[in-house]
N, C-alpha and C positions, 0 to 999 in steps of 0.2 A: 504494500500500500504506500503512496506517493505521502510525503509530510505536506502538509496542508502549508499553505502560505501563510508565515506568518510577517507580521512590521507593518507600520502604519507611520504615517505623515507625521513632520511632528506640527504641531496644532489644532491635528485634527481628528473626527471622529467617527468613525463606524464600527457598531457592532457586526459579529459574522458568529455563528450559529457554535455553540462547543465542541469540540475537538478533542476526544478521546487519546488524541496523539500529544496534548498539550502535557501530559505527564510525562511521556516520552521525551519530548522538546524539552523540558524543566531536567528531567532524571541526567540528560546530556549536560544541559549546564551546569546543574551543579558537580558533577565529576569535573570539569574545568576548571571550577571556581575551586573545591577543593586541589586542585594541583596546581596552581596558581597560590590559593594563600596559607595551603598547609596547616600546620601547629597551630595558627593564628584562631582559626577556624573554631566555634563552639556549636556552632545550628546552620545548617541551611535550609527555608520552607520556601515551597510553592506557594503563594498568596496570592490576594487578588480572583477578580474573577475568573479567569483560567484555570484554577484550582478548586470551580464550584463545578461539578456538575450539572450538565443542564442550563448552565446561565450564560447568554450571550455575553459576548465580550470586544473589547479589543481586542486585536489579535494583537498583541505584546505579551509577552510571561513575565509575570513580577515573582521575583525573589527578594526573600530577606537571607540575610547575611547577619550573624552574631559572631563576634571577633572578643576574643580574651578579656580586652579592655581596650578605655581611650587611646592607652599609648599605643597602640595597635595604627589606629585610623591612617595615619602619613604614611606607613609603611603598605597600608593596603592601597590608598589612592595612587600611589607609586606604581604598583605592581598591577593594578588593574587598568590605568590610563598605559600601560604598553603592550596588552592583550586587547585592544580596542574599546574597552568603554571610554566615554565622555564622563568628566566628574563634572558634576552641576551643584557641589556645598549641600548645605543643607537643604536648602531648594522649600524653605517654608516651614520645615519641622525642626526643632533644633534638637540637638543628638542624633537625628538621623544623617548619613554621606550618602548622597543618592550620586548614580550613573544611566547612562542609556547608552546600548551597542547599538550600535546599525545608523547606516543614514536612513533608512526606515526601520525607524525605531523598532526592534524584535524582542529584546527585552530590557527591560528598568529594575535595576538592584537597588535594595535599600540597606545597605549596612548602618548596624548600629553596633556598641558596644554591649558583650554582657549584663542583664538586667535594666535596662534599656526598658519605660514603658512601651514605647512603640509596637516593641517586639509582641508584648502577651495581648494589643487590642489587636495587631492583627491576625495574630491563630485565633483570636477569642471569635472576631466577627468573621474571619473561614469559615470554621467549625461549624460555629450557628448556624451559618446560613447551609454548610452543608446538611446539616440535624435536623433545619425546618423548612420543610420543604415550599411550605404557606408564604413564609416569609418571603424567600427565597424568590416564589414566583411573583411576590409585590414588586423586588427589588427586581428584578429583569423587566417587567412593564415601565418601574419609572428610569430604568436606564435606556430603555426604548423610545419611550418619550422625549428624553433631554439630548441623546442624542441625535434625534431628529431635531430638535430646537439648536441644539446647538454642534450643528456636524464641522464648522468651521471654528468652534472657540473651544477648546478643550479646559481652557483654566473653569470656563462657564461651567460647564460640562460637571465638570469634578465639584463645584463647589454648590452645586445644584442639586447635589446627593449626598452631602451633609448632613443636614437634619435628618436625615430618614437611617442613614448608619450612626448617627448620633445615640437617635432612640432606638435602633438593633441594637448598639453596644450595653445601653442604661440596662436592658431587659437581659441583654446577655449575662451583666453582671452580677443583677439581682438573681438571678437563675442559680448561678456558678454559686453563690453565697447562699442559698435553697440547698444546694444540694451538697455542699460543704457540712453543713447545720445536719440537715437527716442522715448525713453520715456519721455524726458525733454519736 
């Protein structure tokens, strides 16, 4: 079977239907990524929507990257700006080093340091949305939506689906704290 095209413009937006192969596509990076940063390395995840089942997406595979600690960071932007990513800083989140490989854009890494909030909202709001199917199908209609509204402004795009992972996360986390509790 042919790997499905993945990369997209950068500022722009089209969802394309899920891709069974996008774990395939993720399982290859990350073997890169680990040989590339080695030792340094504590977690690599598939995140993002590509790693939801069933949920349209961009075609780009996001990765998170957890790295030993800060002093890590110089030494990975190092080593990763000469295996082709682009380092873009924090890019909006502080603690997070974001990159994008590809002149169409194929995948966006997000490294952060061990214990890094970042890291637990984004397995927390995977997870969920892998878990609830309900949810899952809200969030694909209003990323269908927005992306029609907004197939030339990606910043739009992203900050249009805000609220709505704002309040997946609140529910996620009261859950997670649910189910902490009845397991005491």
């Amino acid at each position: 079977m042919a790997k499905p095209r993945i990369g997209l413009e950068h500022g722009t937006v089209r969802l394309v239907p899920y891709s069974p192969e996008w774990k395939a596509l993720f399982n290859e990076e990350k073997h890169l990524l680990e040989s590339i940063l080695g030792d340094m390395v504590v977690g690599i995840e598939h995140i993002g929507s590509t790693a939801i089942p069933d949920m349209p997406s961009k075609p780009i595979i996001d990765i998170a990257v957890a790295v030993r600690g800060k002093e890590d960071i110089p030494r990975c932007v190092e080593l990763l700006t000469t295996k082709g990513y682009a380092y873009k800083g924090e890019y909006g989140l502080p603690g997070r080093h974001f990159f994008i490989k590809g002149t169409l854009h194929t995948h966006h890494l997000h490294v952060v340091a061990q214990g890094c909030h970042h890291w637990d909202l984004w397995l927390l709001f995977r997870n969920y949305m892998r878990e609830h199917g309900e949810l899952a199908s809200q969030y694909s209609a209003l990323k269908r939506a927005m992306a029609e509204k907004f197939a030339s402004d990606r910043d739009s795009y992203t900050k249009s689906k805000g609220a709505f992972i704002g309040k997946t996360l609140e529910g996620a986390m009261t859950n997670s704290k649910s189910d902490r509790m009845d397991s005491d």
